[in-house]
Backbone as ProteinMPNN parsed JSONL, in Angstrom:
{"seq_chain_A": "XXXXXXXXXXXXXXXXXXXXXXXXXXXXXXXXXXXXXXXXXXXXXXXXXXXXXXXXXXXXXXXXXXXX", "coords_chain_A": {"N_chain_A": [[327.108, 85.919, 135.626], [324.367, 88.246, 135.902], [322.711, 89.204, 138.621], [320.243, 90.077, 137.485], [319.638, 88.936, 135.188], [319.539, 86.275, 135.622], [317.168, 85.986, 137.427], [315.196, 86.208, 135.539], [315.429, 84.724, 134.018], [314.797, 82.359, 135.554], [312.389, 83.576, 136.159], [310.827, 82.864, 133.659], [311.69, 80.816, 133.283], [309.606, 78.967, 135.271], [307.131, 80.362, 134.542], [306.91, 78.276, 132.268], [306.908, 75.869, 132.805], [304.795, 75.888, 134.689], [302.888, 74.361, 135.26], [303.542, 71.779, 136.014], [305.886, 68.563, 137.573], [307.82, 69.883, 138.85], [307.422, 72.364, 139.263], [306.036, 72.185, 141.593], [306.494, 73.001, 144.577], [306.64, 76.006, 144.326], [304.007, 76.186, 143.646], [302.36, 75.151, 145.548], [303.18, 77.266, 147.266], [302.318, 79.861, 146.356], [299.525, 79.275, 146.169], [298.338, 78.448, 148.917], [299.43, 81.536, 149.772], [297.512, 82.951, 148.257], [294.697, 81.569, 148.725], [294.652, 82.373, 151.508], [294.346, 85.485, 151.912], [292.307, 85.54, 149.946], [290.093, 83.705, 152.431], [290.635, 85.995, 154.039], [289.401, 88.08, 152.906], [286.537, 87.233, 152.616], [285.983, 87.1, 155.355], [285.909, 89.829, 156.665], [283.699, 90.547, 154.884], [284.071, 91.835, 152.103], [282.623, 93.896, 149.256], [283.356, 92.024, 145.586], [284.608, 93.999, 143.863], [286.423, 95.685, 145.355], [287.862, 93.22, 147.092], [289.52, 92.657, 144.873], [291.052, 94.421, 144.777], [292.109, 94.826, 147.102], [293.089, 92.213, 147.681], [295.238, 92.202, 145.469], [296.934, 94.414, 146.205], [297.887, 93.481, 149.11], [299.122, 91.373, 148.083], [300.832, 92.632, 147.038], [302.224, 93.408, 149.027], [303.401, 91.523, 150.374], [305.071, 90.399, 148.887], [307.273, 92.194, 148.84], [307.652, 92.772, 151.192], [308.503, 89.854, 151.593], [311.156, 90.129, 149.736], [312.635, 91.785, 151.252]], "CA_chain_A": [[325.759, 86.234, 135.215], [323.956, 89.467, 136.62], [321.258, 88.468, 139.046], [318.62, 90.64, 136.874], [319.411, 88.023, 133.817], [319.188, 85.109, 136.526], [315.791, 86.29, 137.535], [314.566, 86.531, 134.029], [315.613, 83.188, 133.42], [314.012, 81.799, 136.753], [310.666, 83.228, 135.921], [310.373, 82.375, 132.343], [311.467, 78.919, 133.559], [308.667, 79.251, 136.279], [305.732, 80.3, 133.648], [306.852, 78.268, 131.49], [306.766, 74.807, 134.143], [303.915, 75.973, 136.275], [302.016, 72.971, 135.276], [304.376, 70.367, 135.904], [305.817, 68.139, 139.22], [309.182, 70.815, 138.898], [307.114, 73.621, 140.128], [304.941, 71.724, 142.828], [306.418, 74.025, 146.157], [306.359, 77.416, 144.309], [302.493, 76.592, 143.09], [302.184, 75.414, 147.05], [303.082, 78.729, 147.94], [301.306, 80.617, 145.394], [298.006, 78.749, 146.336], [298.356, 78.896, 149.998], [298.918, 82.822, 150.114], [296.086, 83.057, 147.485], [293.64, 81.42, 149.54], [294.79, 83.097, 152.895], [293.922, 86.444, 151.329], [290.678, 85.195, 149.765], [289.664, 84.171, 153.495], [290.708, 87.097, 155.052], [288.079, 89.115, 152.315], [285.623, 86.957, 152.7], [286.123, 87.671, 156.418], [285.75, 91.252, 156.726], [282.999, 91.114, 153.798], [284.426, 93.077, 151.399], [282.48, 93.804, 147.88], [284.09, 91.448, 144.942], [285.92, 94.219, 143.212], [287.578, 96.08, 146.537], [288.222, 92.19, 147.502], [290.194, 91.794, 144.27], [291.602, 95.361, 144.551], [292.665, 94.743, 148.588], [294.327, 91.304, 147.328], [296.725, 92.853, 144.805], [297.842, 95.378, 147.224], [297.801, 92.75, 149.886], [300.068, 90.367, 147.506], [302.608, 93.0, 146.825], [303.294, 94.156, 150.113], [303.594, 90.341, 150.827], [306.752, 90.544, 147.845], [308.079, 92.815, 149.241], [308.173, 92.108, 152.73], [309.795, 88.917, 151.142], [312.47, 90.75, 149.224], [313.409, 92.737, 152.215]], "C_chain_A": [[325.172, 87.214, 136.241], [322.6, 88.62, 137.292], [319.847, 88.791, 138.204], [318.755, 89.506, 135.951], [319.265, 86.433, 134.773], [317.531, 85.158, 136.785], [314.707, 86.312, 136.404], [314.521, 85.138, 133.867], [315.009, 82.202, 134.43], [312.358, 82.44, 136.61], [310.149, 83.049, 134.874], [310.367, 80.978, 132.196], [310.245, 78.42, 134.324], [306.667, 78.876, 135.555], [305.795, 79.256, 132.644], [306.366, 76.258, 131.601], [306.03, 75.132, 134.662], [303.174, 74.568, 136.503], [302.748, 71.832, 135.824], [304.626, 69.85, 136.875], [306.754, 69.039, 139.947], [308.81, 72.188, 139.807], [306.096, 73.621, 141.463], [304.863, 72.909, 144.124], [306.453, 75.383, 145.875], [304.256, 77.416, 143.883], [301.938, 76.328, 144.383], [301.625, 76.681, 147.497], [302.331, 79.733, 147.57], [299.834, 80.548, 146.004], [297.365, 79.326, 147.504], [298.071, 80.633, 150.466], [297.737, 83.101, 149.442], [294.889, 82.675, 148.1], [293.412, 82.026, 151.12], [294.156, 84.421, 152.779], [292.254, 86.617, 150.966], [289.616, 84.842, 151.126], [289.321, 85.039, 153.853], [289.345, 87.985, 154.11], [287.065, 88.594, 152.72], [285.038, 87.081, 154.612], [285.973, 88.521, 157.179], [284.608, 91.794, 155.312], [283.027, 91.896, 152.868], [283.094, 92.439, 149.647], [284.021, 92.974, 146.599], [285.228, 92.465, 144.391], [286.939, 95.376, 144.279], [288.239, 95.004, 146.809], [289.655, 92.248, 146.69], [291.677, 93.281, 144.346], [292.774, 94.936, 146.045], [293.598, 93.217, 148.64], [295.472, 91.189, 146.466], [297.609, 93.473, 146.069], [298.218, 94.545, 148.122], [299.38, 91.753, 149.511], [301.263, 91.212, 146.926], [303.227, 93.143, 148.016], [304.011, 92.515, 150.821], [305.121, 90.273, 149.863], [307.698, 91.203, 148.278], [309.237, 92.784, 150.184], [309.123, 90.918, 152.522], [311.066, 89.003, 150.61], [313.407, 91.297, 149.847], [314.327, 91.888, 153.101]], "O_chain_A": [[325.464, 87.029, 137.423], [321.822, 87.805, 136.795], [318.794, 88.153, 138.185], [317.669, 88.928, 135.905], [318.734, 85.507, 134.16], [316.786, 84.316, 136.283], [313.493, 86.435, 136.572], [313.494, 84.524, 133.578], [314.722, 81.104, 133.953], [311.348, 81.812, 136.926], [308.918, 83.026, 134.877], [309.677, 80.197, 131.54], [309.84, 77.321, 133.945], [305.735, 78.091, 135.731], [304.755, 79.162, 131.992], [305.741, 75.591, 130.775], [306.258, 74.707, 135.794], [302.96, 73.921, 137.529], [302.055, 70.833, 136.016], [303.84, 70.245, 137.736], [306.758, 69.156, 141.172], [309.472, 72.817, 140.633], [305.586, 74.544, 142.099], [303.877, 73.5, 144.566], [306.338, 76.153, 146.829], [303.494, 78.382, 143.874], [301.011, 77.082, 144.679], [300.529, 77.103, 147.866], [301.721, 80.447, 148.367], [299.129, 81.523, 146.266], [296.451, 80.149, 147.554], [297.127, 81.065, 151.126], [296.833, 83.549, 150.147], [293.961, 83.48, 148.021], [292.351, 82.115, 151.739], [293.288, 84.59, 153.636], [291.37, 87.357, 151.398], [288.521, 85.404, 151.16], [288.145, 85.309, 154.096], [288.404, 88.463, 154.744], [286.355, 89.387, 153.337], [283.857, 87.129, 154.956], [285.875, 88.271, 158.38], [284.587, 92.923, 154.821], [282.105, 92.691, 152.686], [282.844, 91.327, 149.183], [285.222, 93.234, 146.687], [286.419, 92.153, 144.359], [288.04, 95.783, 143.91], [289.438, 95.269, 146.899], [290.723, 92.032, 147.262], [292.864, 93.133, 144.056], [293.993, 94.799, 145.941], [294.552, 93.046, 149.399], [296.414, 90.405, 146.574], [298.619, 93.065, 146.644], [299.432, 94.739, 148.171], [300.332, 91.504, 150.25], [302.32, 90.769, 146.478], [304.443, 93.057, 148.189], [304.953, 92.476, 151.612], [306.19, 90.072, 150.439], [308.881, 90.888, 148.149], [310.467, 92.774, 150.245], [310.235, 90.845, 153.044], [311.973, 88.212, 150.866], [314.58, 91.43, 149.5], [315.041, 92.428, 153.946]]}, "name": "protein", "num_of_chains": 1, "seq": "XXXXXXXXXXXXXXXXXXXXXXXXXXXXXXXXXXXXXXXXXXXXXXXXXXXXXXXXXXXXXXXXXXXX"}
């Protein structure tokens, strides 16, 4: 199996479980950086829609950095 069709199948399993006890330490992690982020704006006062703009960008380079 090609990892791209592994990956497909790990986040359709993912969305498809978020609710449940199966996905408890990825919704952890999810949460955690999500609120670290939301801090940090509220931190440096940013207006709501730079906030939401500076936590996308924020949350890819965080993917990334993880991928690497």
């Amino acid at each position: 199996m090609k990892s791209g069709t592994r990956g497909l199948i790990v986040s359709i399993a993912l969305f498809l479980l978020w609710g449940t006890i199966f996905t408890g330490p990825f919704r952890y992690f999810a949460f955690a950086f999500r609120d670290f982020y939301i801090w940090f704006s509220d931190l440096v006062h940013m207006p709501t829609v730079i906030s939401g703009f500076v936590i996308t960008l924020l949350l890819i380079v965080t993917i990334i950095a993880l991928l690497v």
